[in-house]
N, C-alpha and C positions, 0 to 999 in steps of 0.2 A: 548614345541615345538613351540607352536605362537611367544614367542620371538624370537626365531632362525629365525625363517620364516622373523619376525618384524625385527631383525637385519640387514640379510640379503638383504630384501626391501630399506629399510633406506639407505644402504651402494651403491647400485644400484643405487639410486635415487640420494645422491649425487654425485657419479661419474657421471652421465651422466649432470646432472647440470654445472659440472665443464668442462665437456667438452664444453659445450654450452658458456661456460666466454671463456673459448680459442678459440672458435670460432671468438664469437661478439668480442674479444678485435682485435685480426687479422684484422678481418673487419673495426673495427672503425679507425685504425691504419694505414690503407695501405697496411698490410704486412711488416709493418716495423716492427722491433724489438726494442719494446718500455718499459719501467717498469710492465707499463698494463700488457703488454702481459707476462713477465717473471712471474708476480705475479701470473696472471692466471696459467700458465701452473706449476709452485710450486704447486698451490690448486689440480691442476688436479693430481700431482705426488700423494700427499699427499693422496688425495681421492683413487686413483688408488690404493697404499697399504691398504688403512681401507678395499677398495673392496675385496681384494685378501686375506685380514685374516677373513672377512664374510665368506667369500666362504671357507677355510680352515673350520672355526667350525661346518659351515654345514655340510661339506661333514664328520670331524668327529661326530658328530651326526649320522649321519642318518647310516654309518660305527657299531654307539655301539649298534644302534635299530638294526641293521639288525643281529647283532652277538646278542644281547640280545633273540629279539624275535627266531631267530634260536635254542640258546638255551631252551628256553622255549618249543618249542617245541619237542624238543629230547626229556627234560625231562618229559615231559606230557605223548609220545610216551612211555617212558619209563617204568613211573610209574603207567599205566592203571593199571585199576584191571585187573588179567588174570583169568582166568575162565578153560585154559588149564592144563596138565598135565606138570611137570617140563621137559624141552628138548624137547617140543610137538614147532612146527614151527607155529609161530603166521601170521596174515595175511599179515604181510608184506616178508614175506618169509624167515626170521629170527627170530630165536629163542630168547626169550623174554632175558633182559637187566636188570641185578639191577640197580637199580638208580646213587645208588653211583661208579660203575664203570662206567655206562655213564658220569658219573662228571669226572671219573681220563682219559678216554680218549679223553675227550673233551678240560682238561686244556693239556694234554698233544699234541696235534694237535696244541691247540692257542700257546701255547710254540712254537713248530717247526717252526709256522707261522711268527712269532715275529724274530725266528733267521731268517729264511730266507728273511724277508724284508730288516733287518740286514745285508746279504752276507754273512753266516755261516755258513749254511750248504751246503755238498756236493750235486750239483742236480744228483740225482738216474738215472742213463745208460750213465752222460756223463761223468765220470769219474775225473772234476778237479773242487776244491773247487770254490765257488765264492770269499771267502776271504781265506786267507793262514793262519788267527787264527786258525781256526776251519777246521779239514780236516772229522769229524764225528758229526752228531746231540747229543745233551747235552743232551737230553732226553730220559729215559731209563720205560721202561715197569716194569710193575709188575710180575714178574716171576711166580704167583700164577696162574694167567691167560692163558688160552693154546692159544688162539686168538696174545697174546702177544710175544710167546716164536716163534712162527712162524716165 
């Protein structure tokens, strides 16, 4: 994680550097449009993009923690020892979860998530696909499950 942070730093640091040479070169210049200044503002384009793929691997980063630790916690939620009776409604007002169906509804959720970033799937009460591949989600339930068949 400190490199991410380190990277991102870094990337900031020289873009605003760079701004400051297309500053000072304008300034030194007149305002005229000089090689100075064309070369400056190159270095700034140049930095400007390192900037913007910093900022891309941050924000996936912090995007896999936040689905990892999510997960993590489901399953933890999941896999407590229960001390109740089987179908007995645990304190979160749900009746307790095998681990491993917590796993197939949860990759099944990232799946749906995935097409719909995609434009896949139908959005639910509005009636018209986002994309015309896909007029139904690809993802199908385990018919074992009554939560599922619903």
């Amino acid at each position: 994680m400190d490199y991410i942070v380190d990277s991102l730093e870094n990337a900031y640091q020289e873009f605003v550097i760079a701004a400051t040479d297309v500053l000072e070169a304008k300034e030194t210049s007149g305002a005229q449009n000089t090689p100075a200044i064309e070369a400056a503002l190159e270095a700034f384009k140049h930095k400007w993009e390192l900037f913007k793929v910093a900022c891309d691997q941050t924000e996936d980063f912090v995007e896999s923690m936040k689905q990892r630790i999510g997960s993590e916690l489901l399953m933890d939620e999941a896999s407590a020892p229960v001390t109740r009776k089987s179908g007995q409604i645990g304190p979160t007002g749900l009746p307790p979860i095998n681990g491993v169906r917590l796993q197939h509804m949860f990759k099944s959720v990232r799946r749906l998530l995935i097409e719909l970033q995609h434009g896949s799937v139908v959005a639910e009460g509005y009636g018209t696909p986002a994309s015309s591949t896909h007029s139904h989600p690809t993802t199908t339930f385990d018919g074992r499950f009554s939560e599922d068949s619903t």
